[in-house]
Structure formats: C-alpha cells, structure tokens
N, C-alpha and C positions, 0 to 999 in steps of 0.2 A: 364652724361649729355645727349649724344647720346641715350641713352635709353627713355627717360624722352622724348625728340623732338620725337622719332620715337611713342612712346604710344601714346600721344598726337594729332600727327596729322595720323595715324590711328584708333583713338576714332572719329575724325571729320572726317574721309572719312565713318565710317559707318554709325555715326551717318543722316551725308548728305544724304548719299545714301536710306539707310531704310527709313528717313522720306520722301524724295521722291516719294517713291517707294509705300508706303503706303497712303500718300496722294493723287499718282493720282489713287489707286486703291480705296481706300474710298469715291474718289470726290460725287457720287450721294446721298453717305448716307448723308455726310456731310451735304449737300446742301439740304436734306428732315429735316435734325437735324435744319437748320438754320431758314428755312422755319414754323415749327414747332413754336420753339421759337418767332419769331416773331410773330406769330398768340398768344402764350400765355402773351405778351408784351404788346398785345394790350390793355387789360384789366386795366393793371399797367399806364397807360399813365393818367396824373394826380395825381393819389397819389403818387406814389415814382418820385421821384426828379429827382434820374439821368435818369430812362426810358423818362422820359417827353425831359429831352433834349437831350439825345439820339434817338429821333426819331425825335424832332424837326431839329434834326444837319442835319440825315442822310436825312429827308426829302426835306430842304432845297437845302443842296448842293448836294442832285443828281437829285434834282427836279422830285422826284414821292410821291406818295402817298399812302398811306396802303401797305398791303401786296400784292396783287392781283390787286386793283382797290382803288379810293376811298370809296367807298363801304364797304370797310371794318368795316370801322368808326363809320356806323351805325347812321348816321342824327347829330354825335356831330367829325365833322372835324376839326380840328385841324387848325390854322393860316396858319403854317407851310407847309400847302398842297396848300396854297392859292399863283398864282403864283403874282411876283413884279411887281404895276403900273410904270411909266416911273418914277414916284418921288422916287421910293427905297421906297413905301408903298405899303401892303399888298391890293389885291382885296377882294370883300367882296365876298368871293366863298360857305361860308356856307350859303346863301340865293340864290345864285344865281350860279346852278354847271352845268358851261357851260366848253366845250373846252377852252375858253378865258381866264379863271377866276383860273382855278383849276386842277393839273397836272393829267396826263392822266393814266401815264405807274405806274403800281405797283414798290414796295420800293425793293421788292423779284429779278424783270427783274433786276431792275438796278443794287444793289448788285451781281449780278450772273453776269453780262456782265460786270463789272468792275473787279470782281473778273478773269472770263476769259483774260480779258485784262490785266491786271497785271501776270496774273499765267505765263505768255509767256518770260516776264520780269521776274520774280523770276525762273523759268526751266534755263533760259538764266544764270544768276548769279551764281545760280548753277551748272552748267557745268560747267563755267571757274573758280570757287572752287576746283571741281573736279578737273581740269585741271593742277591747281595749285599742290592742295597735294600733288596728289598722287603721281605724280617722285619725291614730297620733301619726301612723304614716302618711297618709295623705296630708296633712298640714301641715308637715316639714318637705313634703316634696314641694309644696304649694308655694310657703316661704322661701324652699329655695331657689323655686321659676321666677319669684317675683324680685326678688334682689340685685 
C-alpha cells in the first residue's frame, strides 16, 4: 500500500514539475501557436457553429475584438465587437466604427494579459502542491525503506 502512495505522488511531483517547467519555457511559442490559430478562426466564423460562439463568448466577455484590431474582420464585424448601449443592447458599430461603439483592444492583448494574470495564480497553486507532496513523498519513500 506504502508503495502504491509513494508511486503515485511521485508520478504527480514530476509530472507538476515538467509541466511547469516546460510551459514557462514554451510560453512564446505557445502564444505565436495561439495567435496563429486565431487568425485561421477567423475565416470559420459563421459557418461552423461553435467558432461563431466562441469568438462571440470570448469577444464579449473580455470586451475586444479581432485578433489585433477590429480590422481583422474585414468590413463584416461581428455584433459581438459592438460595445453594450445603457439598455444591455448592442450599438450599431458595423456602420458607424468609432471608439464609442466598438472595442478597441485586440482579442490576442486580452487573452495574453489574462492569461499573464492568471499564470501568477496557477505558478502559485503549484508551488503549494509542490509543497504539499513532496515531504508526503519522502515519508512514503521513508516508510517504505524502512519496512
């Protein structure tokens, strides 16, 4: 049984630690892969289903638009970039693409700045995982040398 706990939470200290470790050293590629991706999404918006409200979703709640700019769009913007009148209705931003009407900041900034924000918070959770196993690993290794 002692064996089985000590496997166990030695598969989750490595596996923690590698994926760590490789995540923050991939961080740029990642973020050129994601970046990427989103530019070939854009194409798909309209005909497949879930990109439409996947870009609707992400558009809305982080309040940007396109990848880079609205711009991206290409003269067929999307509701979803159009920011909320005071009634929780959409402005008419595809006629009229002013600062007032139509989110400013690319979809790419704000994925990447939330992601930064968040990554501080998951480093964090991970350290105190770490923190946790690894003296439960060593005292199952411990127990099992000593048996």
């Amino acid at each position: 049984m002692c064996f089985y706990y000590f496997l166990l939470s030695f598969l989750a200290v490595v596996v923690l630690g590698v994926g760590s470790v490789l995540g923050y050293a991939f961080r740029e590629r990642i973020a050129l892969g994601l970046q990427d991706q989103m530019y070939e999404s854009l194409d798909q918006y309209g005909r497949r289903r879930l990109t439409t409200v996947s870009w609707d979703m992400t558009q809305e709640d982080l309040q940007c638009c396109g990848v880079e700019d609205f711009r991206d769009w290409n003269e067929r913007i999307p509701d979803s970039c159009c920011m909320d009148d005071y009634g929780a209705r959409k402005r008419p931003c595809q006629q009229l693409q002013t600062s007032l009407t139509i989110y400013r900041t690319g979809c790419y900034e704000a994925i990447t700045q939330t992601l930064v924000r968040n990554g501080l918070m998951l480093g964090g959770a991970a350290l105190l995982l770490l923190l946790a196993i690894v003296p439960a690993t060593v005292m199952a290794y411990y127990m099992l040398t000593t048996i």
